[in-house]
Structure formats: structure tokens, C-alpha cells
C-alpha angles and dihedrals in degrees: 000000000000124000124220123220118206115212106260123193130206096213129041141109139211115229137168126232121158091009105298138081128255133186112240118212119167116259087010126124129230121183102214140171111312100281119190115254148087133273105286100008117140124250137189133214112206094174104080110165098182136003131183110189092180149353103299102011108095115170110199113186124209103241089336145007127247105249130038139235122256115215133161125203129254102191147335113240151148119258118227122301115271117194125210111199128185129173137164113214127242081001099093086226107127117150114188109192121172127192129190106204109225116242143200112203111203134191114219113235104175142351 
């Protein structure tokens, strides 16, 4: 049988922005909640959860890291539609409502 590897990286870092949690990896990209800024402005990430800056260093913060992540953003744009639809049967009532969540697509400079 024949095994599978997963990709493993010896530096990356775990950090909150808009409510939810995204994996950092220099030079990557990560499309998060709509952030304010231009095209190519810096931006900062205070809250670090976890960060492993080799093979057997792991910080883990409580609830946060010392240090923060340096990113820059790529583009703002709109995630994929997604459509809400709601009906009543034999009652004519049928209500279609799409929404396109606004994105920020960044680019990860340092951890």
C-alpha cells in the first residue's frame, strides 16, 4: 500500500483577523474577511495564536504570541454567489436573495 505525504512546512503561524482563524506561510496568499486599504498597503496582525519557527520551536500564546505578522494586500474583491431560497408551498410565496461576501486577498510578507 501506498503511503501519502502531506506537504509540512517548517515555518508558518495561525492568527485571527474578522473572527476566524487563518494559516500564515511567507510569500503565500490568504483571501480573509474585507479589510480597509489600498492595493499594496501594509498591514499588521497582532493577534498571532500559534507560531512554529522550525522544526522543533512551536510558540503557542495564551491566548496570543509576542510579535505580529506583516502582510500586504494583493486585491479587494467579492467571494462566489451564494443564493438563499425560501418558498411555502401551494401558498405562491417564494423569495430568491443572493449575496457575494466582500473579500481582501493578502499576500504574507513575515512571520
Amino acid at each position: 500500500m501506498e503511503e501519502t505525504k502531506t506537504a509540512t512546512f517548517d515555518r508558518y503561524a495561525i492568527f485571527q483577523t474578522g473572527g476566524k482563524q487563518y494559516q500564515a506561510i511567507e510569500g503565500k496568499t490568504v483571501a480573509v474577511e474585507k479589510l480597509e486599504g489600498e492595493t499594496g498597503a501594509k498591514l499588521e496582525f497582532t493577534e498571532v495564536l500559534l507560531r512554529k519557527t522550525a522544526e522543533d520551536k512551536i510558540e503557542v500564546g495564551q491566548p496570543f504570541v509576542k510579535g505580529s505578522i506583516k502582510a500586504s494586500i494583493v486585491k479587494q474583491t467579492q467571494g462566489p454567489k451564494v443564493i438563499a431560497f425560501r418558498f411555502k408551498r401551494r401558498k405562491k410565496v417564494r423569495v430568491k436573495r443572493g449575496h457575494r461576501q466582500p473579500l481582501t486577498v493578502i499576500r504574507i510578507d513575515s512571520i
